[in-house]
C-alpha positions as CSV (number, residue, x, y, z in Angstrom):
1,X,-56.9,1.5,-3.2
2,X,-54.7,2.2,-6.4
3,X,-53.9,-0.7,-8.2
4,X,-49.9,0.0,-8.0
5,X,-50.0,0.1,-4.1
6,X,-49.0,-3.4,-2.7
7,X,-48.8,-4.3,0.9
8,X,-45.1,-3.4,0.4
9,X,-45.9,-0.1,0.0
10,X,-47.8,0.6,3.5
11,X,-46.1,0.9,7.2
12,X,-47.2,2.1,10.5
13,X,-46.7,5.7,11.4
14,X,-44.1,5.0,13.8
15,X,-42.2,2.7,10.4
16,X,-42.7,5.7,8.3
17,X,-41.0,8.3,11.3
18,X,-38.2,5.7,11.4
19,X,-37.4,5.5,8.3
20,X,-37.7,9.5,7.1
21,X,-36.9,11.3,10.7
22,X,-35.9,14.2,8.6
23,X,-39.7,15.0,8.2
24,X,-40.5,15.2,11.7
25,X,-37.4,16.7,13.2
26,X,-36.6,20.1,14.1
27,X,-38.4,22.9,15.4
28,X,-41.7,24.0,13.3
29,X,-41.8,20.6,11.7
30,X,-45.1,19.3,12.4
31,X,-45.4,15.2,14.6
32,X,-47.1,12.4,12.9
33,X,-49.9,12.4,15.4
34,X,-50.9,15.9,14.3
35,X,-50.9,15.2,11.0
36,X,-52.9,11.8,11.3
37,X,-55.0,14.0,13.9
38,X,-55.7,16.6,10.9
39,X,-55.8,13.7,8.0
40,X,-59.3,14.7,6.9
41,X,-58.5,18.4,7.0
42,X,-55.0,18.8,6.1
43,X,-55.5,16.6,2.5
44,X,-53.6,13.4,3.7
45,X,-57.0,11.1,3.7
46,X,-58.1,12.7,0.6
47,X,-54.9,12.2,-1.2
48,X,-55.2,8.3,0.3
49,X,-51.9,8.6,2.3
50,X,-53.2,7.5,5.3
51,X,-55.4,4.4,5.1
52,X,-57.8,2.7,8.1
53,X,-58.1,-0.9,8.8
54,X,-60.7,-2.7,10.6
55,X,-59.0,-1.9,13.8
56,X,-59.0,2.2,12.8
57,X,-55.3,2.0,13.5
58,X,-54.2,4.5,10.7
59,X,-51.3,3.3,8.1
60,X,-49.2,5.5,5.9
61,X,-48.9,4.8,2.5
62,X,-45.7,6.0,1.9
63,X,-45.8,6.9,-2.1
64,X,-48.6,8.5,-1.7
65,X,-47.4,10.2,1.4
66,X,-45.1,11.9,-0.8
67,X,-47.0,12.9,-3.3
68,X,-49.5,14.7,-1.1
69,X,-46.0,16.4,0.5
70,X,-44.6,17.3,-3.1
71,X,-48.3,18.8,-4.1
72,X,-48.5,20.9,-0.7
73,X,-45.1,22.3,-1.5
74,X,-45.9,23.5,-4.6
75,X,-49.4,24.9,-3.5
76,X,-47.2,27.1,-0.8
């Protein structure tokens, strides 16, 4: 875990949808569950966006959420 990240800093994917909806919205936009589905494909595990507890309930780190989402965009 980066030293930077607090607690503060991670939510559950249905937090993170909550608070940005302008991510998930609107047609071609992909859903939280298929991103979490594809986490070890699609980058977001790598980039340690999404995180797993004991319980393998999957958290978002939201920071690094958006870094993985500003590095994609420039990749396109």
């Amino acid at each position: 875990m980066d030293k930077d990240i607090s607690l503060n800093d991670i939510c559950s994917p249905a937090e993170f949808v909550e608070a940005y909806p302008n991510l998930f919205e609107g047609e071609g936009k992909p859903t939280m569950d298929t991103l979490l589905r594809g986490r070890h494909v699609n980058g977001l595990a790598d980039a340690g966006a999404i995180i797993e507890p004991v319980q393998r309930r999957p958290l978002i780190v939201p920071p690094k959420f958006l870094q993985w989402l500003l590095n994609r965009k420039k990749a396109a």
